[in-house]
Each structure stands twice: as structure tokens, then as C-alpha cells.
N, C-alpha and C positions, 0 to 999 in steps of 0.2 A: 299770445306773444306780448312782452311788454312793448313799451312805444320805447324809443330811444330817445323822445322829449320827455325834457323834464324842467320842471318850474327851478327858475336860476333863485340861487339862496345863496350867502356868506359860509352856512356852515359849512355845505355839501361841496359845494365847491370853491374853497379859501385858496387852495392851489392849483386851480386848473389856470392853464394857459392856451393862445390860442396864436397857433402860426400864423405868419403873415404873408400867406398868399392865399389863393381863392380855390375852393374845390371843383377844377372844373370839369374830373375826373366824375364828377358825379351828375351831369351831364349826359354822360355818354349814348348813352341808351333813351333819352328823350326825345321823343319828337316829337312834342311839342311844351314850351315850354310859359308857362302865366305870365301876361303882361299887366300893366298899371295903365290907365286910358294916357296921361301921362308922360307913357313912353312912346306913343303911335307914330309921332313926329321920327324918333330918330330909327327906331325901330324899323318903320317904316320902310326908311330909307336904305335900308340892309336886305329886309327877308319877309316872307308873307306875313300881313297881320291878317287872323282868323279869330273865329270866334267856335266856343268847342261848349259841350253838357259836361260838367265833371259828373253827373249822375244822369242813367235815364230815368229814374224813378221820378224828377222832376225836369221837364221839360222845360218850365219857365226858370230856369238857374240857368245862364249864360257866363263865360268867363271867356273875353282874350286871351288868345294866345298866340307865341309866334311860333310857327310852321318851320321846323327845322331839317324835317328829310319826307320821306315818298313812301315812307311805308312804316310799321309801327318798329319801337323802338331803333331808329335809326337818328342821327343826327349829324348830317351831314358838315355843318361848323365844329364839329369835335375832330382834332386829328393828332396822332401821338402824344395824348393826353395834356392837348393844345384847343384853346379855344384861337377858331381862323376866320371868326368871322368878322363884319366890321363894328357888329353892337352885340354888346352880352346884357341881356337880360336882368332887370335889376334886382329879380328874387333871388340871383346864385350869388352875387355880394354879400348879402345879409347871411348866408350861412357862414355858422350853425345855429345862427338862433332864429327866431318866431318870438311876435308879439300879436297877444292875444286878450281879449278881456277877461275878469277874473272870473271863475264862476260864482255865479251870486252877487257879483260887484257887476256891473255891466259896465258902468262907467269909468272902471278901474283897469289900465290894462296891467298884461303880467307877462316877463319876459321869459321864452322857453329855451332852454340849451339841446343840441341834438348831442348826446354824448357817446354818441356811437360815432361821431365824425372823425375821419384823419386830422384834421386839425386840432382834434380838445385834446392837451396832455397835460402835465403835470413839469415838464423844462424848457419846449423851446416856446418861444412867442409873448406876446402880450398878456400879463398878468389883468385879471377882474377885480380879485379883490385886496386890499393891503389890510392886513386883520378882517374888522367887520366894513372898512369903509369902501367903497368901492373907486376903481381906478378909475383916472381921466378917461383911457382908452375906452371903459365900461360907460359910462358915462356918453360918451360922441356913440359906441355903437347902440345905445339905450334910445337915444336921439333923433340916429336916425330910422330905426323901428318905427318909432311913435310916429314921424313921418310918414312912411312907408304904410302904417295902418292906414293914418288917415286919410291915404290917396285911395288906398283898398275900398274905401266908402265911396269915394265919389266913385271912383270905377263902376260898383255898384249900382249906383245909381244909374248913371249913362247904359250899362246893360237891361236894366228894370225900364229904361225910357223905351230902348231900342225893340223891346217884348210886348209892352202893353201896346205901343206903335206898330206889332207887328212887321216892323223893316228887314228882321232877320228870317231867311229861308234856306234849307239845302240846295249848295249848289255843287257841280263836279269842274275842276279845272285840269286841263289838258294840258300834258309838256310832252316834247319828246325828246328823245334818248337815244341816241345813235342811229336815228332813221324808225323806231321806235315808238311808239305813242304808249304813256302813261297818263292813269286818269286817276284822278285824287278825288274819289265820292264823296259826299257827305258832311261837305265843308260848311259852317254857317256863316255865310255872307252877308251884307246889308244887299237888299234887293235895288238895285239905281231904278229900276223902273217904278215902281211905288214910292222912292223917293224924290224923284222927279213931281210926281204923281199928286203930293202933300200938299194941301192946302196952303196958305199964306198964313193962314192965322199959327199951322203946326211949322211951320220951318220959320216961325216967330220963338218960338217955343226951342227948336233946336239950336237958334244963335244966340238965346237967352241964357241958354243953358251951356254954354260954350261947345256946344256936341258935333255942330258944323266940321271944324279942323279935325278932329279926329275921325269922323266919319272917310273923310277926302282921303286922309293919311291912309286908312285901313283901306278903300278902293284903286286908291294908287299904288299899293306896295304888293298887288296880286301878279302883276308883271315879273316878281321876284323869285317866283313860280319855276321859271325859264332860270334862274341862278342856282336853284336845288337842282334839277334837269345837269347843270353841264358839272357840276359839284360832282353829283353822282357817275356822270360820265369821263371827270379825268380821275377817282377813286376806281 
């Protein structure tokens, strides 16, 4: 099947335009959805931060993510094609596009259009490009991509801290549901007891690395657990 990305260019796309509101219909069916280390602080403050394998094939590849409903494909902050909750995630902004580096260039990034999206047409919305030149509007969202990567590094990195430290372990959290108990297996949590546990010299290392606040963020926002719980029970 082709991908629905495609490397954004002047020719191919001189007249696409792109509505101005956010797809949050596409949404619907996630549960759970990539965070930026980043976002932990407010994120936090809304809905579970977890940590997920987008592959088993490698175990040591870790990504954030936020916990959006109790079972898969469910996402409990989606409602009549309404985002209800109090933070939206900062990768459904950036659609339809992706920044990526180029292949062969590494150091070059290269911006991708999804042209399958409800938003890319050809009349209503924000024009890209004006002939070959590209518009303001292309420009700020070029902008804040390039941003957006380079948090995707440091995120990185804080995950590859959290792995080689071994802090991260399956754990299951418990809500219940009308009298009810729901058990959510297989979550990757930071372990507080091994991190209690860490040397002086290594939690030197974690506030060096600024990894302290987001660590708290993601252990304090597991309570939010109990929010999916009664979400599910007034739906």
C-alpha cells in the first residue's frame, strides 16, 4: 500500500491548502497517544503519563505516551467528534505534516505532507505555497516542526537514560467501574522503588539531566487512572 506521506514540494503541491481547525476525528480510536518528555508537566496534569514499546522486536525502544481509555482502541477524551479533554497532545497539532531527516542527509530535515488527510485540499484553508515561494503560514508550521523534532531528541534521550538505568518495569493499575475493578496490564512505569533506591552520584545525573520533573510528572499523573475509570462510567 502506498504511505499517504509524502515529501512536501512546490510543484506537487502549488495548490493545496489546509483547513484551519485540527483533526481530532483522527483521534478517535487511539488509546494511547506519543508524548514529548516536554509535555509531562501539563499533560500530566490531565491524564496518565505511561511509557509504551512501539515494537517488540526491540525492547530497549521506549516512547511516552498518554493513556487515553481501558482498553485498546478506545479513547475516552474523544466525544462527538470533540476533543473533552483538558490537554491535547502535541503530535495531533502538527497534522498533516511530519518532519523528518532526509535520507542520506541526516542532518537535513525534510518536511512530510499526509495527503490523505481531511484537511489537505485544494479551496478552503491556508495556502503553502505562492508560485515556487512558500507562504508565511508554511513557514511558522515549517517552524514549529523543526521544534517539535528537536524535543523528539531530547525525549529520546531521557527514554535511553531511563533503559540503560533500568528504572522502567511492567506494572498493572487498578480502577474501578461501577463497583467493578479494571486492571490495565502491562504498563511501563518508572519503578519509585529502585528509584528511591539510586545512588547519590546517579540522581546527580538525573537533575543534571533535568529528568527529575518529568519523572514526578509521569508518577503523579497515574492517579488520572481513577479519571479514565468514571469517563468510562458516565459514556
Amino acid at each position: 500500500m502506498t504511505s499517504p506521506m509524502k515529501a512536501l514540494n512546490a510543484t506537487e503541491h502549488k495548490n493545496v491548502k489546509i483547513k484551519q481547525e485540527l483533526h481530532i476525528e483522527g483521534t478517535k480510536n487511539q488509546q494511547v497517544l506519543p508524548l514529548l518528555v516536554h509535555e509531562f508537566a501539563k499533560a500530566g496534569s490531565a491524564m496518565p503519563v505511561i511509557f509504551i514499546r512501539p515494537s517488540e522486536e526491540d525492547k530497549n525502544v521506549v516512547q511516552p505516551a498518554s493513556l487515553l481509555g481501558l482498553k485498546p482502541e478506545e479513547n475516552l477524551f474523544y466525544k462527538d467528534g470533540k476533543w473533552v479533554g483538558e490537554y491535547l497532545p502535541a503530535v495531533v497539532t502538527h497534522h498533516p505534516f511530519a518532519m523528518v531527516p532526509t535520507q542520506g542527509e541526516e542532518n537535513r530535515l525534510q518536511m512530510l505532507i499526509n495527503e490523505s488527510s481531511p484537511l489537505v485540499n485544494d479551496a478552503d484553508g491556508d495556502a503553502l505555497f505562492d508560485g515556487e515561494e512558500q507562504t508565511e503560514y508554511l513557514k511558522k508550521r515549517m517552524e514549529s516542526l523543526s521544534n517539535y523534532f528537536g524535543s523528539m531528541q531530547v525525549t529520546r534521550d531521557f527514554c535511553d537514560f531511563l533503559v540503560k538505568k533500568e528504572l522502567l518495569i511492567e506494572q498493572t493499575l487498578t480502577v474501578e467501574i461501577n463497583g467493578e475493578k479494571v486492571q490495565l496490564n502491562g504498563l511501563l512505569l518508572v519503578d519509585e522503588k529502585k528509584l528511591n533506591e539510586m545512588s547519590d552520584e546517579e540522581h546527580l545525573e538525573l537533575r543534571k539531566g533535568g529528568y527529575l520533573a518529568p519523572i514526578y510528572a509521569h508518577l503523579g499523573s497515574l492517579h488520572h487512572a481513577n479519571k479514565l475509570a468514571k469517563l468510562r462510567a458516565e459514556a
